[in-house]
N, CA and C atoms as an extended XYZ file, in Angstrom:
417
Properties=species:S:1:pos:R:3:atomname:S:1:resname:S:1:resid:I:1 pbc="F F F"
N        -1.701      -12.037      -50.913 N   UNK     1
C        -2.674      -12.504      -51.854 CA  UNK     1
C        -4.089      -12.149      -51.375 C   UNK     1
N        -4.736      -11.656      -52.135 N   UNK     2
C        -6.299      -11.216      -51.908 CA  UNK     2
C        -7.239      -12.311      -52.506 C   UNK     2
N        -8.172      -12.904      -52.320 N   UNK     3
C        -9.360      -13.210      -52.871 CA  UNK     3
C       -10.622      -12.641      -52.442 C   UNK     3
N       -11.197      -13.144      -53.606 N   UNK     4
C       -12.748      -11.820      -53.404 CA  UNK     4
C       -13.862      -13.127      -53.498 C   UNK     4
N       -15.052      -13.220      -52.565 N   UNK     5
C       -16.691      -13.993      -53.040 CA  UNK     5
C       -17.374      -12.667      -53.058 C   UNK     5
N       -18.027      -12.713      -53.938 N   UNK     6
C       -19.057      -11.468      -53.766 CA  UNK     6
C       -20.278      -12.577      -53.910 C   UNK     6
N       -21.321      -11.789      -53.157 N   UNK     7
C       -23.056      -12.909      -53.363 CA  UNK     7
C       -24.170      -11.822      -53.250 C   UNK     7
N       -24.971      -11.787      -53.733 N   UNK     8
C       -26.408      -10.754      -53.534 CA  UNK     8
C       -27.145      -11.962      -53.189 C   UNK     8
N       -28.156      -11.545      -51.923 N   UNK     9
C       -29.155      -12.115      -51.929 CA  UNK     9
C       -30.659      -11.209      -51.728 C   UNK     9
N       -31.721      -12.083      -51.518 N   UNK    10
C       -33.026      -11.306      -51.329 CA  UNK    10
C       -33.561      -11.218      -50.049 C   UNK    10
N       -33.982       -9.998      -49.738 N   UNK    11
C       -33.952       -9.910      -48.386 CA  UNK    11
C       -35.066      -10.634      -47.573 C   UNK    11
N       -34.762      -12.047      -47.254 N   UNK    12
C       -35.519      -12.823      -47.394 CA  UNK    12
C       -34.658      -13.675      -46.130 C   UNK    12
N       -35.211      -14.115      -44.694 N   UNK    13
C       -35.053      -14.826      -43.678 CA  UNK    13
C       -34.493      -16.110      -44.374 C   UNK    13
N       -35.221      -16.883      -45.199 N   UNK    14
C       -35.019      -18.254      -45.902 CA  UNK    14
C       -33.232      -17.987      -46.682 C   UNK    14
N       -33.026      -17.058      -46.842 N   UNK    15
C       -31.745      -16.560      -47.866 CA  UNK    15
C       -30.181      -16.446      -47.043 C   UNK    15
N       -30.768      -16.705      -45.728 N   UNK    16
C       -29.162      -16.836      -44.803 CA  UNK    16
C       -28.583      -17.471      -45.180 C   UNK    16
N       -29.784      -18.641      -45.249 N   UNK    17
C       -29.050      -20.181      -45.694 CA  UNK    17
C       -27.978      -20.310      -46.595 C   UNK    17
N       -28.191      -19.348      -47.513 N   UNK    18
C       -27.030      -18.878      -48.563 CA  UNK    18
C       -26.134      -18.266      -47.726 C   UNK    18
N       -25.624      -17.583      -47.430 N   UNK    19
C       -24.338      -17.268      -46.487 CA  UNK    19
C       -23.603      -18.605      -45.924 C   UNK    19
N       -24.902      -19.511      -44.867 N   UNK    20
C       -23.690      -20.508      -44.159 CA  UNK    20
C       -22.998      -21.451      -45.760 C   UNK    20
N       -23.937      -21.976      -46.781 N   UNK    21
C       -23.449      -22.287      -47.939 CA  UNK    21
C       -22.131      -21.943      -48.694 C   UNK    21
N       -22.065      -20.954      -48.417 N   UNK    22
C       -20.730      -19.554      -48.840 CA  UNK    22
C       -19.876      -19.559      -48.147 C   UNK    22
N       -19.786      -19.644      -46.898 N   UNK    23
C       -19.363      -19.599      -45.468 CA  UNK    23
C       -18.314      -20.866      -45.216 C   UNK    23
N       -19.068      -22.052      -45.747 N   UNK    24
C       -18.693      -23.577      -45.914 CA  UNK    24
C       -17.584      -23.316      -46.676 C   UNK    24
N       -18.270      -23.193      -48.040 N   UNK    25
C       -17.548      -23.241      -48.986 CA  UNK    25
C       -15.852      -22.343      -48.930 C   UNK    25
N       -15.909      -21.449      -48.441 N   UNK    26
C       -15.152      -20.453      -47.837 CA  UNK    26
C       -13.879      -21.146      -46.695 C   UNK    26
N       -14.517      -21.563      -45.667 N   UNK    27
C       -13.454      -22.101      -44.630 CA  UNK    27
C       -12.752      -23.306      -45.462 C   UNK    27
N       -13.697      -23.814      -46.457 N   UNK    28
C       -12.495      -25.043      -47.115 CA  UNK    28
C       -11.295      -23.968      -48.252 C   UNK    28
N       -11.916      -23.202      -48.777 N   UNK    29
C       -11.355      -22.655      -49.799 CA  UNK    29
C        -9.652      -21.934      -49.278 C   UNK    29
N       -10.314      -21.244      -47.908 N   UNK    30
C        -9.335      -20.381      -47.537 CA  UNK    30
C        -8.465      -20.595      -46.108 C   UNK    30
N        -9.368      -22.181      -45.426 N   UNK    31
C        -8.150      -22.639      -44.548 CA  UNK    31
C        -8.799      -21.725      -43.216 C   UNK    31
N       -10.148      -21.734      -42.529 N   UNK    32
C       -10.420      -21.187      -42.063 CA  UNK    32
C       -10.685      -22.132      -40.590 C   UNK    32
N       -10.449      -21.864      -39.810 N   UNK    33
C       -10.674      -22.965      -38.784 CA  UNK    33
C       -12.045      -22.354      -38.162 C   UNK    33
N       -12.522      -23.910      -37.775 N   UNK    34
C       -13.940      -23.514      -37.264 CA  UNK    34
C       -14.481      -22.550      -36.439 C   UNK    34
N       -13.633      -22.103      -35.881 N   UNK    35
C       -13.933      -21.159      -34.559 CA  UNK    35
C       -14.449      -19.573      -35.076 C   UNK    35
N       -13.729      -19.124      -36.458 N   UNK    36
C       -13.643      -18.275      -37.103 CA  UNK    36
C       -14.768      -18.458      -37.756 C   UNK    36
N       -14.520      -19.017      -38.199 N   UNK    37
C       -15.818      -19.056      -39.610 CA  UNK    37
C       -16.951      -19.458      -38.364 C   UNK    37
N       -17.507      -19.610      -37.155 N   UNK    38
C       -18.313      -19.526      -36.265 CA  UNK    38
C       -18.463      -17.933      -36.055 C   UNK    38
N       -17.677      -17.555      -35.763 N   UNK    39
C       -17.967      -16.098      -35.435 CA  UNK    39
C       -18.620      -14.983      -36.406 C   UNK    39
N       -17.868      -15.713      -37.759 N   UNK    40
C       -18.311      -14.752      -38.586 CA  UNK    40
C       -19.996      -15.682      -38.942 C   UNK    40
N       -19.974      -16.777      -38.802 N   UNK    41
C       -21.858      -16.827      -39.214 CA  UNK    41
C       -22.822      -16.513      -38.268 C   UNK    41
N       -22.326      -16.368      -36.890 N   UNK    42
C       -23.221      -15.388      -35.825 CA  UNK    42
C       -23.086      -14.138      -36.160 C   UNK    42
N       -22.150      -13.547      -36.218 N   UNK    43
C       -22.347      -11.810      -37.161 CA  UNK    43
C       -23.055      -11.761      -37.587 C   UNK    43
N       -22.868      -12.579      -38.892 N   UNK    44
C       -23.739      -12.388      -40.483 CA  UNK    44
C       -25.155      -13.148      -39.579 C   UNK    44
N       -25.715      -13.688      -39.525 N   UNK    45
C       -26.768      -14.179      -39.418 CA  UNK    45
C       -28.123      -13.699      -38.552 C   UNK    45
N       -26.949      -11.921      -37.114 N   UNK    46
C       -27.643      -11.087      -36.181 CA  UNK    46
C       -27.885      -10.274      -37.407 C   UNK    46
N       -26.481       -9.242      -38.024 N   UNK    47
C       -26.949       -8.402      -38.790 CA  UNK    47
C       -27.664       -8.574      -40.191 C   UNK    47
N       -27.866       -9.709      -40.714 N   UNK    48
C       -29.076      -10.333      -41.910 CA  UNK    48
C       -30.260      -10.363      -41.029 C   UNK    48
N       -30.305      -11.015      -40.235 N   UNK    49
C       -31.827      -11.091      -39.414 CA  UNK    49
C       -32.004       -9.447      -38.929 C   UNK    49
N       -31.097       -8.545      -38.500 N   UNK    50
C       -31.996       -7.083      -38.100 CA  UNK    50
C       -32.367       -6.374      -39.242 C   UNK    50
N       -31.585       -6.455      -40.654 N   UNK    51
C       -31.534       -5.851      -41.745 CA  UNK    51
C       -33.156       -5.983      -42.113 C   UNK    51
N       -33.087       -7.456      -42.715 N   UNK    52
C       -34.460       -8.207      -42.966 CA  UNK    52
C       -35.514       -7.754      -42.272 C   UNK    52
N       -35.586       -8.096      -40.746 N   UNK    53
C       -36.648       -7.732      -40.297 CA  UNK    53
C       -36.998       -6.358      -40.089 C   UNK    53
N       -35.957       -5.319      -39.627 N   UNK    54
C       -35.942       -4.284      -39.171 CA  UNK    54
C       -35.678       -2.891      -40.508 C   UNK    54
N       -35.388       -3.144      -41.604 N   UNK    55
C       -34.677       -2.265      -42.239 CA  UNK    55
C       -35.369       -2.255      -43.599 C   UNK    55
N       -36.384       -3.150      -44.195 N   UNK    56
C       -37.460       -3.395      -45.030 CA  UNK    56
C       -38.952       -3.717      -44.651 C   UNK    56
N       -39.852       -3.136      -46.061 N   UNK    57
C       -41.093       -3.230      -45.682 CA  UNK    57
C       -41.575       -4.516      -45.567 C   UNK    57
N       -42.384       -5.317      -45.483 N   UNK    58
C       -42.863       -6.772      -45.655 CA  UNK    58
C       -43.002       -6.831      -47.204 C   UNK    58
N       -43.202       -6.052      -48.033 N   UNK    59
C       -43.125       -6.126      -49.182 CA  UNK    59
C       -42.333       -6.051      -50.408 C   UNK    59
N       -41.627       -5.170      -50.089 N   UNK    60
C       -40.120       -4.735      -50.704 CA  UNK    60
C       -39.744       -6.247      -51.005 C   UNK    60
N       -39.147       -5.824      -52.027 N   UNK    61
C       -38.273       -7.055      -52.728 CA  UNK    61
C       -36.682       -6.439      -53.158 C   UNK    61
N       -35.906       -6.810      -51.808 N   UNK    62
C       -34.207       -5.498      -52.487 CA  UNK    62
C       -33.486       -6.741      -52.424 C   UNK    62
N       -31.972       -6.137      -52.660 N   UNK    63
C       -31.644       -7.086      -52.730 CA  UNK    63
C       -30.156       -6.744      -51.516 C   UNK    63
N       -29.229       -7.612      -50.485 N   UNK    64
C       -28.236       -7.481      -49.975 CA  UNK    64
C       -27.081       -7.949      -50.535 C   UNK    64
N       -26.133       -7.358      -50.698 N   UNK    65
C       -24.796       -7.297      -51.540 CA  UNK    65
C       -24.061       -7.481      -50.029 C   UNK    65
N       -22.981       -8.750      -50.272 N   UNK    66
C       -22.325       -8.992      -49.195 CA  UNK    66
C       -20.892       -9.694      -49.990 C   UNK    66
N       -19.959       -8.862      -49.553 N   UNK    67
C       -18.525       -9.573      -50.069 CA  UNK    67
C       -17.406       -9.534      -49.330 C   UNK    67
N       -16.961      -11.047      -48.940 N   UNK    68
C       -15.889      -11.415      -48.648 CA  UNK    68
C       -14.753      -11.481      -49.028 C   UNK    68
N       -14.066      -11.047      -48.494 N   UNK    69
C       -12.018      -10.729      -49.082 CA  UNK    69
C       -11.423      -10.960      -48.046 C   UNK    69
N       -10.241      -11.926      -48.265 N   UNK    70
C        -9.457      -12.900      -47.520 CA  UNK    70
C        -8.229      -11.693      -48.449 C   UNK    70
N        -7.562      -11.189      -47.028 N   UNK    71
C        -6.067      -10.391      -47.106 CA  UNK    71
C        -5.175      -10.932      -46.178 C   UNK    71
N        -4.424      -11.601      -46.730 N   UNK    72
C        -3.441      -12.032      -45.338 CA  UNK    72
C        -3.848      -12.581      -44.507 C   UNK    72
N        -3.694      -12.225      -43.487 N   UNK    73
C        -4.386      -12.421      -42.692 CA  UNK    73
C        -6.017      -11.518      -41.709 C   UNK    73
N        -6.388      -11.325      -42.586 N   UNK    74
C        -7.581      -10.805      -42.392 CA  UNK    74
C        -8.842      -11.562      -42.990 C   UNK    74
N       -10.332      -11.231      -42.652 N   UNK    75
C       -11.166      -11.748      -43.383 CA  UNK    75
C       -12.209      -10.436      -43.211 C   UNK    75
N       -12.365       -9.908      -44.647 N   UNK    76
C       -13.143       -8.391      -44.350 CA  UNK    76
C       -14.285       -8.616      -45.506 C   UNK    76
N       -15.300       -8.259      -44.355 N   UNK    77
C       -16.478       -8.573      -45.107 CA  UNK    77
C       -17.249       -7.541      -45.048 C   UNK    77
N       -18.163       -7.272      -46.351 N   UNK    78
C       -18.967       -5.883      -46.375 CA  UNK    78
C       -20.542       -6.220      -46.863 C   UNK    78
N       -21.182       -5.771      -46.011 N   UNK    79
C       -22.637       -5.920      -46.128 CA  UNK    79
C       -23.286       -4.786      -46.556 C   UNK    79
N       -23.702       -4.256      -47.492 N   UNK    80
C       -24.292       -3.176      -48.461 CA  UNK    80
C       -25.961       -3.290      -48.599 C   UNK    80
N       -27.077       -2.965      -48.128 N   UNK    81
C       -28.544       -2.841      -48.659 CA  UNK    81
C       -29.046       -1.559      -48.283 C   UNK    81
N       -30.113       -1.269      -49.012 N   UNK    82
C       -30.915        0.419      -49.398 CA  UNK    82
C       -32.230        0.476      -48.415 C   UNK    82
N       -32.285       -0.688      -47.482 N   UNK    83
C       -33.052       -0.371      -46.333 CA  UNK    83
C       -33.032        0.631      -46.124 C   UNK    83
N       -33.793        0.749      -44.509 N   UNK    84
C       -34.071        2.046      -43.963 CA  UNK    84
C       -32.555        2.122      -42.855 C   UNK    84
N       -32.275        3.483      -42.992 N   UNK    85
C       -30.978        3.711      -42.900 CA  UNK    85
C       -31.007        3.640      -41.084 C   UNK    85
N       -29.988        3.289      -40.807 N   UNK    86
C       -29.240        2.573      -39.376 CA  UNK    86
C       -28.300        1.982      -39.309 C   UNK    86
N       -27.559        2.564      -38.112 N   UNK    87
C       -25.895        2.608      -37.689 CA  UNK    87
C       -25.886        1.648      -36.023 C   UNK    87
N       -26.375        0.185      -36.816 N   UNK    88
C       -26.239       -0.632      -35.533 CA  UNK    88
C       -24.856       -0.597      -34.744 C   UNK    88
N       -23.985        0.291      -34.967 N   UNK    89
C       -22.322        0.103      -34.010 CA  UNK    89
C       -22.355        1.625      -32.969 C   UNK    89
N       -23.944        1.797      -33.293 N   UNK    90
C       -23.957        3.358      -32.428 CA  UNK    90
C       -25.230        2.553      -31.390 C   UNK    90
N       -25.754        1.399      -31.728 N   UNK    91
C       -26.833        1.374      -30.865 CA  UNK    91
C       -25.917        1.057      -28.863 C   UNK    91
N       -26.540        1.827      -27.923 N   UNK    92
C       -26.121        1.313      -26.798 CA  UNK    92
C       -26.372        0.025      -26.772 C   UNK    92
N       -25.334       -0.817      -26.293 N   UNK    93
C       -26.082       -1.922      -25.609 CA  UNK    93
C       -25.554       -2.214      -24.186 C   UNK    93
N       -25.886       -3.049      -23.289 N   UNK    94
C       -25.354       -3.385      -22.170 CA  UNK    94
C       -24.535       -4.715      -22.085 C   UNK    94
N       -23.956       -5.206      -20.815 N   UNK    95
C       -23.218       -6.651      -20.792 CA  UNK    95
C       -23.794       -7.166      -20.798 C   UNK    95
N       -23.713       -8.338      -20.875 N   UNK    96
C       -24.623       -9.524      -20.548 CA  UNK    96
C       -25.163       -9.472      -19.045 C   UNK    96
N       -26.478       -9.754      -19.011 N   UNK    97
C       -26.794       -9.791      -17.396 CA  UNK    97
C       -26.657      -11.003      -17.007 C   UNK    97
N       -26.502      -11.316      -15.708 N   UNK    98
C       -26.185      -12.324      -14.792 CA  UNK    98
C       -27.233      -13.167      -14.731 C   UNK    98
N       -27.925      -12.920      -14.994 N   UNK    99
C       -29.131      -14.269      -15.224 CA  UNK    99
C       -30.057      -14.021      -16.317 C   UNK    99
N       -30.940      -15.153      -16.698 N   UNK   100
C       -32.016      -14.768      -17.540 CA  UNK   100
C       -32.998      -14.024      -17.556 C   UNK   100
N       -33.304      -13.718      -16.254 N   UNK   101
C       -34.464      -12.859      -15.750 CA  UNK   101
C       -33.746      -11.252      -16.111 C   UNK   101
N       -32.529      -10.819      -15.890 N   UNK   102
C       -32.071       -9.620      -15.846 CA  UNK   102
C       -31.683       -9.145      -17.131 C   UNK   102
N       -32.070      -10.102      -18.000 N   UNK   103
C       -31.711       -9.747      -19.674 CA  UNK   103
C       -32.945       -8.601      -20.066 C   UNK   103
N       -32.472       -7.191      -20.787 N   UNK   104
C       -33.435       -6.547      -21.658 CA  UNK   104
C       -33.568       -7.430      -22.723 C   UNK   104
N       -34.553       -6.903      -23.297 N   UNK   105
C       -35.179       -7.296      -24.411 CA  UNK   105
C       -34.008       -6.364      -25.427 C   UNK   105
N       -33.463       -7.030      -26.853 N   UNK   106
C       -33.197       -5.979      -27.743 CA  UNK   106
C       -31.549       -6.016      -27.122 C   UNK   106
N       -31.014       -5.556      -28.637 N   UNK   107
C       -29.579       -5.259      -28.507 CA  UNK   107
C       -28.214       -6.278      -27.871 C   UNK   107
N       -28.398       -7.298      -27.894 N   UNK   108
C       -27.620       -8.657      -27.597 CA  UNK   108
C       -26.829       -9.238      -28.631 C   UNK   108
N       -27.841       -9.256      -30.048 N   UNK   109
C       -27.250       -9.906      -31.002 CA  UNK   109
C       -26.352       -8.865      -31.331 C   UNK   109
N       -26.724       -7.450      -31.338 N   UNK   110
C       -25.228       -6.594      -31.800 CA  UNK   110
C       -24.383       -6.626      -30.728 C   UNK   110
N       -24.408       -6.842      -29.073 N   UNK   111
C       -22.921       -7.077      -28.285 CA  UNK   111
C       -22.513       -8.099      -28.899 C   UNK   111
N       -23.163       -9.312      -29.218 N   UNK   112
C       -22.603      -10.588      -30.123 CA  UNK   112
C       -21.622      -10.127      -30.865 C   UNK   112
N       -22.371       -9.443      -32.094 N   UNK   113
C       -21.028       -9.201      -33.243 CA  UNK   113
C       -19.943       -8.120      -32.688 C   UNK   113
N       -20.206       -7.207      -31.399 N   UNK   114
C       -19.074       -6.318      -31.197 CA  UNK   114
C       -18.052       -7.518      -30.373 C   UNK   114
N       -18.344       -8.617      -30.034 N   UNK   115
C       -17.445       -9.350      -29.256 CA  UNK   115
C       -17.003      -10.171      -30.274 C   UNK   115
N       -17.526      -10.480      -30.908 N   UNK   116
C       -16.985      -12.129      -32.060 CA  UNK   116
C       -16.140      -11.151      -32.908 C   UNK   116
N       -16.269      -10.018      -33.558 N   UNK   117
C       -15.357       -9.478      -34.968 CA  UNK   117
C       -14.321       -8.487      -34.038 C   UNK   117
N       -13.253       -8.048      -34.731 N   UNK   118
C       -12.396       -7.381      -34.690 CA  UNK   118
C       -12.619       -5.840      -34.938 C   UNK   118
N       -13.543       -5.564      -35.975 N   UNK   119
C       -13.507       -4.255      -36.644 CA  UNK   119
C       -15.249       -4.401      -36.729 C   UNK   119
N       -16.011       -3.843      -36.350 N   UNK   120
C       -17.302       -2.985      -36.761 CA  UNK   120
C       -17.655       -1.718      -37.194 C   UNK   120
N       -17.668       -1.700      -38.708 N   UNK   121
C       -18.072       -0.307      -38.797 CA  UNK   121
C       -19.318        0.178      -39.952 C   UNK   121
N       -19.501        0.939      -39.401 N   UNK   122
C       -20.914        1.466      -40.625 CA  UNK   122
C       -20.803        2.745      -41.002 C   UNK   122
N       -21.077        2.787      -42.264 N   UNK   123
C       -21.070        4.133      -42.731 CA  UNK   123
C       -22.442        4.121      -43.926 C   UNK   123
N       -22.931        5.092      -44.600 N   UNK   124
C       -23.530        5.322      -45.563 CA  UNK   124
C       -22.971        6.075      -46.628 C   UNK   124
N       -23.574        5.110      -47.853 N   UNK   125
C       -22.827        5.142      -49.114 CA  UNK   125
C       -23.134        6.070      -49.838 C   UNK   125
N       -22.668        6.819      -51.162 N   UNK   126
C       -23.191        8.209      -51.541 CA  UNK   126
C       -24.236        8.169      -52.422 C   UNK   126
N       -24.781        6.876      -52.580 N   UNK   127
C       -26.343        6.396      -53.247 CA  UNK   127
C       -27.296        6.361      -52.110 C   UNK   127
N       -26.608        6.552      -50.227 N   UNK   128
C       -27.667        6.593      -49.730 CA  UNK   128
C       -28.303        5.289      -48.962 C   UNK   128
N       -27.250        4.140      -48.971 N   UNK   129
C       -27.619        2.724      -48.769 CA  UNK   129
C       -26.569        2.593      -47.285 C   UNK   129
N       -26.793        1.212      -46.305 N   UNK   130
C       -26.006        1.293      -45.147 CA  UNK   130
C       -24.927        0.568      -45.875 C   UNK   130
N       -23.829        0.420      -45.355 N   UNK   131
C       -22.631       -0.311      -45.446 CA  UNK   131
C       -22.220       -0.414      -44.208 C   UNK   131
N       -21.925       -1.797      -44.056 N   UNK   132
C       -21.302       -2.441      -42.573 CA  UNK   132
C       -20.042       -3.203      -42.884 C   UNK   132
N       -18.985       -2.957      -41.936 N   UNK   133
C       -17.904       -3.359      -42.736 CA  UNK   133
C       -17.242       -4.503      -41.469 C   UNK   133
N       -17.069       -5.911      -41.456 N   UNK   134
C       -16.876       -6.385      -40.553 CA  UNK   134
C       -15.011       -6.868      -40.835 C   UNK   134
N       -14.661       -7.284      -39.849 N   UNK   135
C       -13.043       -7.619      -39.839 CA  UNK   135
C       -13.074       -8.657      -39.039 C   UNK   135
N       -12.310       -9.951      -39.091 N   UNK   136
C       -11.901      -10.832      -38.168 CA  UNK   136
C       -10.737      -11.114      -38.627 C   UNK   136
N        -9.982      -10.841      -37.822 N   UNK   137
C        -8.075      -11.223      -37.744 CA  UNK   137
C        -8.135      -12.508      -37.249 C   UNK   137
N        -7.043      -13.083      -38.099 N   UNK   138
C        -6.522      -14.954      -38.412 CA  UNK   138
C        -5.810      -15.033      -37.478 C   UNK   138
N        -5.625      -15.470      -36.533 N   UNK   139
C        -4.543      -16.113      -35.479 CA  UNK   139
C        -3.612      -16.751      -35.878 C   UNK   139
């Protein structure tokens, strides 16, 4: 059995809030235990915050297309906006450093989502927009 949420929002910091809303609504709908539906709102909430800040002008008004589909046991989610184009699953990043002092600046929140999801991938769409395609497998 498949189900689909699809949601657009505006690329707008204040507009996450809509995701954990969705997110909620979601772990009751589809039987999601907390741990999961944790992982996936640190994903969504690194790659909405780099999109937002990093991938639009301060002015631009676009909009992010994000849809969730529950397969089996899967939960595959796709994040679609016409930002400025970038393939955060190519950026290097490093491990975590051993203390606070030894942390770079930059690139943490994407080891985040390469450790919390199952599947990271990005490609660009033939209109020219990023697509990020995330996976977390159900235990």
């Amino acid at each position: 059995m498949t189900s689909r949420k699809l949601i657009y929002i505006k690329n707008r910091i204040a507009e996450i809030n809509i995701i954990h809303d969705v997110l909620n609504q979601l772990k009751d709908e589809w039987g999601l235990d907390t741990t999961v539906s944790a992982d996936i709102v640190v994903a969504l909430d690194e790659l909405l915050a780099n999109a937002i800040y990093h991938a639009f002008k301060r002015d631009e008004h676009e909009e992010i297309k994000i849809e969730f589909i529950r397969e089996d046991n899967i939960i595959r989610i796709g994040i679609e906006h016409g930002g400025i184009l970038f393939d955060p699953t190519r950026r290097e990043v490093k491990k975590a450093a051993s203390t606070l002092d030894d942390i770079e600046i930059g690139g943490l929140g994407i080891l985040l989502v390469k450790e919390l999801m199952d599947v990271f991938e990005y490609r660009v769409t033939p209109e020219q927009k990023n697509f990020i395609t995330l996976i977390k497998h159900l235990r």
